[in-house]
C-alpha positions as CSV (number, residue, x, y, z in Angstrom):
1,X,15.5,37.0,-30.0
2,X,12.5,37.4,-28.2
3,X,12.1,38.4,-24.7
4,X,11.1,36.2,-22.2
5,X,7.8,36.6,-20.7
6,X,8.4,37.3,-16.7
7,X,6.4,35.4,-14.3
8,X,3.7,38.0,-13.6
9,X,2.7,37.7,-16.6
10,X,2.8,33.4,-16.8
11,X,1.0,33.5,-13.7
12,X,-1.6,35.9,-15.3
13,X,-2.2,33.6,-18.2
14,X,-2.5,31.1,-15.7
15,X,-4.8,32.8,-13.3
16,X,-7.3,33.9,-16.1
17,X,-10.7,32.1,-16.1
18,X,-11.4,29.6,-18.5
19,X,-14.9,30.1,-20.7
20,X,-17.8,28.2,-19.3
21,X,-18.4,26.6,-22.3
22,X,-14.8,25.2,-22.6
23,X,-14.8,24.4,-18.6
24,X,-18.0,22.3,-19.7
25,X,-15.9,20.5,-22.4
26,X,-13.3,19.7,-20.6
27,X,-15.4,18.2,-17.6
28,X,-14.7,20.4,-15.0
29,X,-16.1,19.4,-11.5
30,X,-16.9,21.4,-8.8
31,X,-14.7,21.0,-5.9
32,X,-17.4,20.4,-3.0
33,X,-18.9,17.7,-5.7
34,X,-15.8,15.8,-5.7
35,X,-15.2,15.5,-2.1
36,X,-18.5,14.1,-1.2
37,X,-17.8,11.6,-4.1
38,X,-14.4,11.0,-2.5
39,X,-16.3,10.2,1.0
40,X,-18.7,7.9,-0.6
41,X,-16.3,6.1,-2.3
42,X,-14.4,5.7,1.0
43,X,-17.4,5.0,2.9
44,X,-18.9,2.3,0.7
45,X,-15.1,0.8,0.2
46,X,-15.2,0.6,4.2
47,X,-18.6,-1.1,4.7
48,X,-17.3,-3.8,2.2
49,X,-14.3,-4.3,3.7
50,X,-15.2,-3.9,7.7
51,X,-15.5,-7.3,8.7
52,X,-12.0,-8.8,6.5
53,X,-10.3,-5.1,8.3
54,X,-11.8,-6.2,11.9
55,X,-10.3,-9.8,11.4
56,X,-6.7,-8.2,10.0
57,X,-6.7,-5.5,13.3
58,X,-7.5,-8.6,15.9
59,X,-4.4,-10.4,14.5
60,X,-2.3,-7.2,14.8
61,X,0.7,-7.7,17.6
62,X,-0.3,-6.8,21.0
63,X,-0.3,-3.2,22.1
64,X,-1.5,-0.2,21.7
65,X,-1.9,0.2,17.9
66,X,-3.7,-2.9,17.9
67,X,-6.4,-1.9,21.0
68,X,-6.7,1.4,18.7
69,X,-7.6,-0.1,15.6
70,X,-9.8,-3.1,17.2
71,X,-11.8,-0.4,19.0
72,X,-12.1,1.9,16.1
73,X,-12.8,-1.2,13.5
74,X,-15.3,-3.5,16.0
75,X,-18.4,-1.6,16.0
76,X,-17.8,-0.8,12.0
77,X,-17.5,-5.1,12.0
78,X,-20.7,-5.1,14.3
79,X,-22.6,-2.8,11.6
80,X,-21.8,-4.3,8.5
81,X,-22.1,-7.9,9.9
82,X,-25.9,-6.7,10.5
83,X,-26.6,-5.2,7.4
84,X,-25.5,-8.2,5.7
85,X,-22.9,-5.8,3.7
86,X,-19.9,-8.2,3.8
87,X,-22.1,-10.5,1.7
88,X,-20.7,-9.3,-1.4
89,X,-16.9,-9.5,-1.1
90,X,-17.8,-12.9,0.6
91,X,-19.1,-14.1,-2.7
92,X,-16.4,-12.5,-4.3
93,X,-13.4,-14.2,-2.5
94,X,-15.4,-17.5,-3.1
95,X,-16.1,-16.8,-7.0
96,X,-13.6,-15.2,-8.3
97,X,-10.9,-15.8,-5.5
98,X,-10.7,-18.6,-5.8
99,X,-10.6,-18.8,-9.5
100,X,-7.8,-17.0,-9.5
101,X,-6.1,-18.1,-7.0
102,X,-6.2,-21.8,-8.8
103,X,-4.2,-20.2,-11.7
């Protein structure tokens, strides 16, 4: 039988640096690179969607949750409502919505 290898040893295989050229391969991504594509993604996904959020927050029930997300979502309304940026979903929801929603 062989022995088991111990857990110093699986955490040193683990540990161990992979080759640049095979970290190339494999598409590694540094980690500061991925965030800031994470908070673009988010950012963009919110000035499409800040008007159609504003409207869901105002129909929230009374309270404090709802004064909280109404304040935090109306000058995020306000600025994509200027910029013209909920143009696109709009044309969305009338193209394709309501394609599918005739199914």
């Amino acid at each position: 039988m062989s022995k088991p290898e111990t857990t110093s040893s699986l955490k040193q295989s683990v540990d161990r640096e992979l080759p640049p050229s095979l970290m190339s391969s494999i598409g590694g991504v540094p980690l500061s690179k991925a965030w800031v594509s994470l908070l673009v993604f988010y950012l963009l996904a919110l000035a499409l969607n800040g008007v159609p959020l504003h409207r869901n927050n105002e129909h929230l029930p009374y309270g404090r949750e709802r004064s909280f997300w109404v304040a935090l979502s109306t000058p995020v309304a306000r600025f994509c409502e200027a910029l013209k940026l909920d143009r696109p979903r709009t044309l969305l929801q009338e193209t394709a919505g309501a394609a599918l929603n005739n199914e």
